[in-house]
C-alpha atoms as one frame of an Amber mdcrd trajectory, in Angstrom:
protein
-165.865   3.278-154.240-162.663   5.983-154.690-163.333   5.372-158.698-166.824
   6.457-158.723-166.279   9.742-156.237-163.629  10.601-158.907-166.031  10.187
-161.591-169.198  11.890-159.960-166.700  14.805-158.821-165.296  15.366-162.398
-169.140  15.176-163.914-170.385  17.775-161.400-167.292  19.819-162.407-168.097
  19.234-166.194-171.544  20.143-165.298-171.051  23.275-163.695-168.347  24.732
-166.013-169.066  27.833-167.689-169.739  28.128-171.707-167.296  30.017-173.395
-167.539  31.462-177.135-166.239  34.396-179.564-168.162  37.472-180.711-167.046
  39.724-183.459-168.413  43.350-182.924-168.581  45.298-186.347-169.220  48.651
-184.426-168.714  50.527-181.335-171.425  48.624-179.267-172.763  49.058-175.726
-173.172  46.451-172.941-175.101  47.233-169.928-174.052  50.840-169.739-170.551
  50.225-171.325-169.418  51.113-174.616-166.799  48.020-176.434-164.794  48.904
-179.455-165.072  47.326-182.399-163.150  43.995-182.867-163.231  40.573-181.397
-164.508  39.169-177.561-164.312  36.391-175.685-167.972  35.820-174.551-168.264
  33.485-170.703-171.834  32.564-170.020-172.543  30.972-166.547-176.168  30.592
-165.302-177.819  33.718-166.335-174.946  36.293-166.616-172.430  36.748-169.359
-169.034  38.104-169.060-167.616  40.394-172.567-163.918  40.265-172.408-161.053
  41.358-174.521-157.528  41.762-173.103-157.432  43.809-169.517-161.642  45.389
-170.506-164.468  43.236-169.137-168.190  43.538-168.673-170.585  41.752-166.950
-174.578  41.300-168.087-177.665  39.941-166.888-178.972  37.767-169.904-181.862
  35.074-170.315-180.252  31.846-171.778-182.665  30.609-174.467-182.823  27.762
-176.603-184.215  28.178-180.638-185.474  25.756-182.911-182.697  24.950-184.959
-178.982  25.506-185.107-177.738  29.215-186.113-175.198  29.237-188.741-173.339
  31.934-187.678-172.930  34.518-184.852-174.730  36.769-184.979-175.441  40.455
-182.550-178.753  42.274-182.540-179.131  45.409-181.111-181.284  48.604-180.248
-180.994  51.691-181.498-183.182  53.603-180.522-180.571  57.091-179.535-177.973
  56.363-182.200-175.645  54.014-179.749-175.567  50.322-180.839-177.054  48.734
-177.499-176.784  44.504-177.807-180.061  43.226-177.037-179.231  39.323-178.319
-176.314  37.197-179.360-176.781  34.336-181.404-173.928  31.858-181.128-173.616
  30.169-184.387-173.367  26.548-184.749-175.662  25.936-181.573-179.461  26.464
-180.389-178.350  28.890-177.913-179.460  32.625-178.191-178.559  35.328-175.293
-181.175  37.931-174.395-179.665  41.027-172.256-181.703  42.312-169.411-181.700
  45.614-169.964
């Protein structure tokens, strides 16, 4: 009976852990009202919010997890630019079905 709490409690903690991937911005880009430098970020995507971190800066972001058709080959950011800032409005994480739509 101890084995198979240990196994339901490490499947429940596999279960709940949060995605993580990496995000190359080309281009000073903004993330719910804050601006990220170009360069490379650790992206953290738990239920619907996803954290943008590189060394001590970090932003948090509503986002819609959604699922495509098939596989994207790469990562890939699309944004709005509607007043000549570079606002992310998706992230495409190459190599799965998974796509991240910002609520903004």
């Amino acid at each position: 009976m101890k084995k198979l709490f240990v196994l339901f409690a490490a499947a429940i903690s596999v279960a709940a852990a949060a995605e993580t991937h990496r995000v190359t911005l080309y281009q000073e880009s903004i993330v719910n009202g804050t601006a990220l430098k170009a360069g490379d970020y650790k992206v953290t995507v738990e239920d619907n919010k996803v954290v943008i971190a590189k060394g001590k800066q970090k932003v948090e972001a509503p986002v819609t997890v959604q699922t495509a058709d098939n596989k994207f080959d790469a990562t890939s950011v699309r944004y709005a630019n509607g007043d000549g800032k570079y606002r992310v409005k998706e992230i495409r994480i190459g190599g799965t079905t998974t796509k991240l739509v910002f609520n903004n």
